[in-house]
C-alpha positions as CSV (number, residue, x, y, z in Angstrom):
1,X,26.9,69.7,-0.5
2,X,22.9,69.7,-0.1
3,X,23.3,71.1,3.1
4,X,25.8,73.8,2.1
5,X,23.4,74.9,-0.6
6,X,20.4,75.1,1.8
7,X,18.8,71.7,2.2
8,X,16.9,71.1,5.7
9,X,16.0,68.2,7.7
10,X,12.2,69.6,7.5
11,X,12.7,69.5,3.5
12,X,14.0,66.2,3.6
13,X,11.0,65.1,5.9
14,X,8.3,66.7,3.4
15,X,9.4,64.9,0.2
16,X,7.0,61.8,0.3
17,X,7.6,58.5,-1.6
18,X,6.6,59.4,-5.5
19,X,6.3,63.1,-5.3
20,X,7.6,66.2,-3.2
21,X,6.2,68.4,-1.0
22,X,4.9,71.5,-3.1
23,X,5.5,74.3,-0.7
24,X,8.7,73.4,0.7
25,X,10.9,72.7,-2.4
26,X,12.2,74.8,-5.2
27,X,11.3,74.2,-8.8
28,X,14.8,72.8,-9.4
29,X,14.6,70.6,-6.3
30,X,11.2,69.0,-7.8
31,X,13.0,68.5,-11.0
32,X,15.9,66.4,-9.6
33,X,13.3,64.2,-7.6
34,X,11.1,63.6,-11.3
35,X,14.8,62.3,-12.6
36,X,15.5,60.9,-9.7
37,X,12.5,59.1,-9.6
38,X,12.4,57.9,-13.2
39,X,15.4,56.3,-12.7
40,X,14.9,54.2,-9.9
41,X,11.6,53.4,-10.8
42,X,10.3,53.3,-14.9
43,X,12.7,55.5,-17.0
44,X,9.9,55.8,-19.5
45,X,7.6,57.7,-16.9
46,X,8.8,60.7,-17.8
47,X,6.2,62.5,-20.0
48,X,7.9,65.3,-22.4
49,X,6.7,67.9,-19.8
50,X,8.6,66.5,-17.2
51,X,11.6,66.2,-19.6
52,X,10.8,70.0,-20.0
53,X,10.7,71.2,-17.0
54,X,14.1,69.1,-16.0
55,X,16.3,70.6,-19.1
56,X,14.7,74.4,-17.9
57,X,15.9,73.9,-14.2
58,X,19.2,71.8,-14.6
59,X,22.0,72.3,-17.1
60,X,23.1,69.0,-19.5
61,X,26.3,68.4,-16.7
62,X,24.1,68.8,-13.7
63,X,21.6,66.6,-15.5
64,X,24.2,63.9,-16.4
65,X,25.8,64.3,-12.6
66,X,22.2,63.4,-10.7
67,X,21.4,60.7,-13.5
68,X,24.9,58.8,-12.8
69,X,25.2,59.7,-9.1
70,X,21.5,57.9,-8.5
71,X,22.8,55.0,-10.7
72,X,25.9,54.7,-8.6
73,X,24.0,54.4,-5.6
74,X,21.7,52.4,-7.0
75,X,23.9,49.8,-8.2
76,X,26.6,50.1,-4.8
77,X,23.1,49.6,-3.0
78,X,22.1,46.1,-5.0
79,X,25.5,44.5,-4.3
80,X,26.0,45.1,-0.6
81,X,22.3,44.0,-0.5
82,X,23.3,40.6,-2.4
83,X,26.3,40.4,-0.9
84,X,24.5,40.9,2.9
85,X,26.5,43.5,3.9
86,X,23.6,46.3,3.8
87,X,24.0,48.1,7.6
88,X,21.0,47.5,9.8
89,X,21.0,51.0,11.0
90,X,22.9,53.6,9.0
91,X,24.2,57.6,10.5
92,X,24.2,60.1,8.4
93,X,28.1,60.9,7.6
94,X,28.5,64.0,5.4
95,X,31.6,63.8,3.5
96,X,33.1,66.7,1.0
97,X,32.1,66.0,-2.7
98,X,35.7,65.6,-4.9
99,X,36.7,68.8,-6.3
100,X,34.3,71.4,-4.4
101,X,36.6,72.6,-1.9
């Protein structure tokens, strides 16, 4: 779906680990990666600006969808991981989200 609504290779290769690349990424782009980013790391980082800026860029159901989709990952990613089934290399497979056809 990223890549249906624009997203590049050359975006994905500018957002750093702990913030984004300023000139490459829309305003509603760097307000999924703060969420995102709270999540996986200290949910209390987020400062009430940050909180802001998320609520101005992404509706409550597009806020709720990125905050449970990281978690699902998140959590899928800790059992294979305990259970040693993590892949040592991984392809990119895009696959259609539920429902957006």
């Amino acid at each position: 779906m990223a890549r249906e609504q624009g997203l590049t290779e050359e975006q994905v290769s500018g957002i750093e680990d702990g913030f984004e690349d300023e000139a490459r990424l829309s305003e509603r782009d760097k307000a999924v990666l703060r969420l995102t980013d709270a999540i996986i790391g200290d949910p209390r980082s987020l400062s009430d600006q940050a909180k802001a800026d998320i609520r101005a860029q992404l509706s409550e159901a597009e806020t709720v969808e990125v905050a449970l989709g990281v978690g699902l990952f998140m959590g899928l990613s800790k059992v294979l991981i305990t259970l040693g089934l993590e892949p040592e290399t991984m392809d990119t497979t895009v696959v259609a989200t539920p429902g957006s056809a």
